[in-house]
VOBA-1610 file (N, C-alpha, C; in pm, whole numbers, padded with zeros to 5 digits, always signed):
BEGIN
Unk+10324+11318+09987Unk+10282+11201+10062Unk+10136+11172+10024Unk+10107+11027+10030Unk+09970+10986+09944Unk+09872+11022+10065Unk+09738+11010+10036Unk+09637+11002+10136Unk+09682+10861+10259Unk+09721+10739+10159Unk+09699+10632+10211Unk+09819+10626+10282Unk+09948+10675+10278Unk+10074+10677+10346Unk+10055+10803+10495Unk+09958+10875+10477Unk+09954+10949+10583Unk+09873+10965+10701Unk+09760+10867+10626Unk+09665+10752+10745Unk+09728+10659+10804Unk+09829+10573+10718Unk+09867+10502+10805Unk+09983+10523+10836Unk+10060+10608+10854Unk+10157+10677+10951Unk+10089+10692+11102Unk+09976+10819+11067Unk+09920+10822+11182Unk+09837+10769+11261Unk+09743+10646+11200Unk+09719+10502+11293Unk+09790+10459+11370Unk+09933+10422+11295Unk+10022+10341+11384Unk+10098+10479+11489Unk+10086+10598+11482Unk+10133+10660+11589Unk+10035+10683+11684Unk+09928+10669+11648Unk+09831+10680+11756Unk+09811+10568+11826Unk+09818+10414+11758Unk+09805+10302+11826Unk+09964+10290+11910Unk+10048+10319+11853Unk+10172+10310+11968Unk+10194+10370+12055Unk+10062+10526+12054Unk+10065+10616+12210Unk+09972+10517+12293Unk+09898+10472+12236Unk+09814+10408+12332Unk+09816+10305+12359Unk+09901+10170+12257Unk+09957+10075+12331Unk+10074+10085+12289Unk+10183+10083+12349Unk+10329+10094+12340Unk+10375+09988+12336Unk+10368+09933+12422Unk+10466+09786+12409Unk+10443+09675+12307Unk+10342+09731+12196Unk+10249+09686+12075Unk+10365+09658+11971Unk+10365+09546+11909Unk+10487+09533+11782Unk+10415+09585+11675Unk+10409+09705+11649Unk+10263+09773+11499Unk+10357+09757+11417Unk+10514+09723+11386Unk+10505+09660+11256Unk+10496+09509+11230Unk+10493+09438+11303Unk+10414+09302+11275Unk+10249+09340+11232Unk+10217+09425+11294Unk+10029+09392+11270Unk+10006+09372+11129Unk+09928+09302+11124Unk+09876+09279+10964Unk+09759+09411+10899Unk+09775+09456+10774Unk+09672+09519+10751Unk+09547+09476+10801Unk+09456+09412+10764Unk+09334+09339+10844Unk+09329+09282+10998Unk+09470+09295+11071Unk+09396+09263+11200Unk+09337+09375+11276Unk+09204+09297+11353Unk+09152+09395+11449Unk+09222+09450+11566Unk+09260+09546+11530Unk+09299+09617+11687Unk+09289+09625+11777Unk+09148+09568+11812Unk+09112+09574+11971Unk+09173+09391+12017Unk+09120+09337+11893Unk+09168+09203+11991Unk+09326+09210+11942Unk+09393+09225+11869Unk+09557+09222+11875Unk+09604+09352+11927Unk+09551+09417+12000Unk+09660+09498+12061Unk+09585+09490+12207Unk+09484+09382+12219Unk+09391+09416+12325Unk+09333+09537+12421Unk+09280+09612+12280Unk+09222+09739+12334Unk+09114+09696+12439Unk+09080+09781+12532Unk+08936+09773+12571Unk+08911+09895+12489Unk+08755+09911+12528Unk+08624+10024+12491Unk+08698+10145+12485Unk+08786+10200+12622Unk+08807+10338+12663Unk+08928+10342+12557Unk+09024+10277+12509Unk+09112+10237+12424Unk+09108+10290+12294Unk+09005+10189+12276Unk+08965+10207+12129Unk+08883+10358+12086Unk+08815+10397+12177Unk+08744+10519+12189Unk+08830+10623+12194Unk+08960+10678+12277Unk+09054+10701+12215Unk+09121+10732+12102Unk+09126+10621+12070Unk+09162+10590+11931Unk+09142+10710+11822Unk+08968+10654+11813Unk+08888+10697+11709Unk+08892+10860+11705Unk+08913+10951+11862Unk+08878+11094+11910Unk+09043+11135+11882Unk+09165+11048+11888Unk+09233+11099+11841Unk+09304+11134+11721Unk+09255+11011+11644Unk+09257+11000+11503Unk+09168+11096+11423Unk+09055+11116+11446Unk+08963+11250+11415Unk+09049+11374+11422Unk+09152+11390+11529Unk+09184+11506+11573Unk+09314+11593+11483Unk+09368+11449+11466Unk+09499+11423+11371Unk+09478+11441+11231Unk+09384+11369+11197Unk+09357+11408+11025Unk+09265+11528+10988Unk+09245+11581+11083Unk+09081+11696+11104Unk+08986+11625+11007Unk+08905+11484+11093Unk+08799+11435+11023Unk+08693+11446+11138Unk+08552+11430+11133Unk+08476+11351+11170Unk+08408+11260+11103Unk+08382+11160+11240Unk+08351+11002+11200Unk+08255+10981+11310Unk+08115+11003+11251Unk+08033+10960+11312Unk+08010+10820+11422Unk+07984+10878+11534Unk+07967+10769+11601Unk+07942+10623+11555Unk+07843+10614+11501Unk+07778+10466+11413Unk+07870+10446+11294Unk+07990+10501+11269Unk+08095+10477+11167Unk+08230+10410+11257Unk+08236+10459+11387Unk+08329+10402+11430Unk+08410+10254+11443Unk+08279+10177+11425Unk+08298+10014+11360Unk+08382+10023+11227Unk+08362+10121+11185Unk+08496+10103+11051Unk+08640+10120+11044Unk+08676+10162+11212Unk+08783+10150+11185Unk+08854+10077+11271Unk+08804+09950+11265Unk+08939+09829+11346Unk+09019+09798+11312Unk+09093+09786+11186Unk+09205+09762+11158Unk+09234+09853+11056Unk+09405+09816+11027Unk+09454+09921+10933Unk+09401+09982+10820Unk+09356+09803+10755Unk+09282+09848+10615Unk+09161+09919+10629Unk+09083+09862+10690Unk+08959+09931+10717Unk+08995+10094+10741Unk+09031+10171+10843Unk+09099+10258+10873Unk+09104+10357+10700Unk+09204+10271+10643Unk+09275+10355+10522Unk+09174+10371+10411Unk+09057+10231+10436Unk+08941+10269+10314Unk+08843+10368+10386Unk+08784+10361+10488Unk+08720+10437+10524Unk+08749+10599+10528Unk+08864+10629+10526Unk+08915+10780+10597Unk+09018+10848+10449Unk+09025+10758+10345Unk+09045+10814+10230Unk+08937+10851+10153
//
């Protein structure tokens, strides 16, 4: 499995624990997550602490703007 097939496996399982009723295969690579899945703050923050946890990365606080959407996500964390 590629780097880029196993980020975004686990984006979209992390965005469907945290919004479920979310259609993540409609989302577009480039949409932002917070406004199409209407994350708030605690949401998205989430997100980022569980996705760290999943790939064993850290992502600096002041990096966390890089990952709103898929693509972003898959360039940043490859």
């Amino acid at each position: 499995m590629s780097d880029e097939v196993k980020i975004r496996q686990t984006v979209l399982e992390i965005l469907g624990g945290i919004a479920p009723e979310a259609d993540l295969a409609a989302l577009e690579p480039d949409a932002n997550f917070r406004r199409e899945l209407d994350l708030d703050s605690m949401d998205f923050q989430n997100f980022v602490i569980r996705l760290c946890k999943a790939l064993a990365v850290h992502v600096p606080d002041r990096d966390a703007a890089q990952l709103t959407s898929l693509k972003r996500c898959i360039d940043y964390l490859r």
